[in-house]
matplotlib code that plots the C-alpha trace (Angstrom):
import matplotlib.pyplot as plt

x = [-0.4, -1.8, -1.1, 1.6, 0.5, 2.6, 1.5, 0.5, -2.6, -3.1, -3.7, -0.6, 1.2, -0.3, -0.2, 3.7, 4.5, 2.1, 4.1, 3.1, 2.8, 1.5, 3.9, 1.5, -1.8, 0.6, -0.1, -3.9, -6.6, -7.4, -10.1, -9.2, -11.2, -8.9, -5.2, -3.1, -0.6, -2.7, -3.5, -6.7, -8.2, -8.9, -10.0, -12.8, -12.9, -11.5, -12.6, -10.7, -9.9, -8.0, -6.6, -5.2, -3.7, -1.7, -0.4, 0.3, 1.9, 4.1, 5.4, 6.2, 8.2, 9.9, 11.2, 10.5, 9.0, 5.5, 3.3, -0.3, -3.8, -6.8, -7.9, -4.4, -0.4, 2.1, 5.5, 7.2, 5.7, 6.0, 3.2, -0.3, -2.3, -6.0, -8.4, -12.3, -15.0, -13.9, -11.0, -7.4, -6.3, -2.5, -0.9, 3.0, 4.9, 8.7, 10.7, 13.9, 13.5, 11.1, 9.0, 10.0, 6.8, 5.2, 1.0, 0.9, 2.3, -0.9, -3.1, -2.5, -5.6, -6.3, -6.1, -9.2, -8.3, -4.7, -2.9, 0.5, 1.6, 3.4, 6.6, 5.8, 6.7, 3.0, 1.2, -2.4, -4.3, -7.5, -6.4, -9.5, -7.5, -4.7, -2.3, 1.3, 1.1, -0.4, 2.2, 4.9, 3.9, 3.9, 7.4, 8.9, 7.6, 9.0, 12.5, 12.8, 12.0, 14.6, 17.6, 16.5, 15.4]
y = [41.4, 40.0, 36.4, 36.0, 34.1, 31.2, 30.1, 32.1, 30.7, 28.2, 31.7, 33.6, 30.5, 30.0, 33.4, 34.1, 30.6, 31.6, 30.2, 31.5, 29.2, 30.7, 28.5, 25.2, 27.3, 26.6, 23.2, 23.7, 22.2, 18.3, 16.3, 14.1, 11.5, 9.5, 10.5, 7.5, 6.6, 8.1, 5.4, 3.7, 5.0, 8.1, 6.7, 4.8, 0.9, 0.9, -1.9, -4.7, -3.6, -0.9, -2.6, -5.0, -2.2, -0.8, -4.1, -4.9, -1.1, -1.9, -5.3, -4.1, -0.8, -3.8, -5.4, -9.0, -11.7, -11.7, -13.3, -11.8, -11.8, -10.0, -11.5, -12.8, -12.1, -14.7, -14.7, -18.7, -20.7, -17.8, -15.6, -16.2, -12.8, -13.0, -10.7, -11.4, -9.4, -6.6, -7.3, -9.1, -12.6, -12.7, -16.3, -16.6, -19.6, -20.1, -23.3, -21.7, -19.5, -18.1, -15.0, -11.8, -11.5, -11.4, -11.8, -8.1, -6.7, -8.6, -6.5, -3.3, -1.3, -2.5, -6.2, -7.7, -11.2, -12.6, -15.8, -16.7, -20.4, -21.5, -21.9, -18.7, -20.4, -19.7, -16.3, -15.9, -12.3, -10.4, -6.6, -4.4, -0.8, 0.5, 2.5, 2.1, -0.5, -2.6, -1.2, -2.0, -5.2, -6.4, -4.6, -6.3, -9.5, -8.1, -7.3, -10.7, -12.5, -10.6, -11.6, -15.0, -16.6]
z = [42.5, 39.0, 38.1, 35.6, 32.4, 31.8, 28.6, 25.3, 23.8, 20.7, 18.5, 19.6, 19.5, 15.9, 14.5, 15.5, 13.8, 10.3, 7.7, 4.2, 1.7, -1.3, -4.0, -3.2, -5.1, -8.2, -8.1, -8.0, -6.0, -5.4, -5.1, -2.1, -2.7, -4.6, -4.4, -5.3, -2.7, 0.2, 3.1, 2.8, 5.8, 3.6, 0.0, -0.4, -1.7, -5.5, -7.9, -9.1, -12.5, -10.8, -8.4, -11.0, -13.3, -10.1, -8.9, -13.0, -13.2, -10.1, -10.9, -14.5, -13.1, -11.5, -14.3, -13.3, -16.2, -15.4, -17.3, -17.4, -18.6, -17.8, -14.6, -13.7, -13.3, -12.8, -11.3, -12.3, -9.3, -6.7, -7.3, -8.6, -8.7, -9.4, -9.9, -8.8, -8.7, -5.9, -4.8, -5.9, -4.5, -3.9, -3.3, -2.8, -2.2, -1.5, -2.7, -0.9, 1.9, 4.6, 3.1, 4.7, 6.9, 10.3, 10.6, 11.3, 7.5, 6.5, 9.0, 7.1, 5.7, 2.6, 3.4, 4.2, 4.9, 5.4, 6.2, 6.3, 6.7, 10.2, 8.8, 6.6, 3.2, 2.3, 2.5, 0.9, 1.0, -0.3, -0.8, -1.3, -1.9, -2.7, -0.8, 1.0, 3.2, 0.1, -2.4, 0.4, 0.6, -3.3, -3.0, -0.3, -2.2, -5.3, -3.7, -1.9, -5.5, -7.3, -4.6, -3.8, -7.0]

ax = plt.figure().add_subplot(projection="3d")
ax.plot(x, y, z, "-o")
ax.set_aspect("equal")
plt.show()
């Protein structure tokens, strides 16, 4: 007696689940080298001058008083963000209350060197790209800003 096949193979499987797709070719081809808003693990290393304009972009779609230059944005005594050669220095300090971190949100791709004080009043970190978990990050900074000060 032939052996009964249990399991249809990764083409059957494949071919009865084809799903056609054709509206997407309206849209046009990409070049996925550098999407904005894709994880850093696929773009390359940007410069600092776009780095800057992002952060600058974000924090202004934000609606909080910055003040800024070309090589630095201020929030009051909070946040100090400076731009160097290839990459973007972010300091925050809180008067009032913890910041809303743990050491690992500054382990993210895109940061490239990260500390956050003991009592975690104090954070200080180097982003080299842009992506979520660094627009995630500015935002959570952002959000806890606007409700505590």
């Amino acid at each position: 007696m032939p052996k009964k096949k249990l399991s249809k193979g990764f083409d059957d499987l494949f071919s009865q689940n084809e799903t056609d797709l054709s509206f997407l070719d309206a849209y046009g081809k990409t070049d996925l080298e550098n999407i904005s808003g894709l994880p850093e693990s696929s773009q390359t290393h940007q410069n600092a001058d776009e780095l800057f304009d992002a952060i600058l972009r974000l924090l202004k779609s934000e609606k909080v008083a910055i003040k800024s230059t070309k090589k630095k944005i201020s929030l009051d005594k909070f946040l100090l963000i400076n731009k160097k050669n290839s990459h973007i220095e972010i300091k925050i300090a809180s008067e009032k209350l913890s910041l809303p971190l743990v050491q690992s949100d500054l382990m993210a791709p895109g940061f490239t060197d990260s500390k956050l004080s003991k009592d975690s009043m104090n954070c200080f970190v180097i982003i080299d790209s842009w992506g979520i978990s660094t627009k995630n990050f500015i935002s959570r900074i952002i959000e806890f800003y606007k409700f505590n000060y």
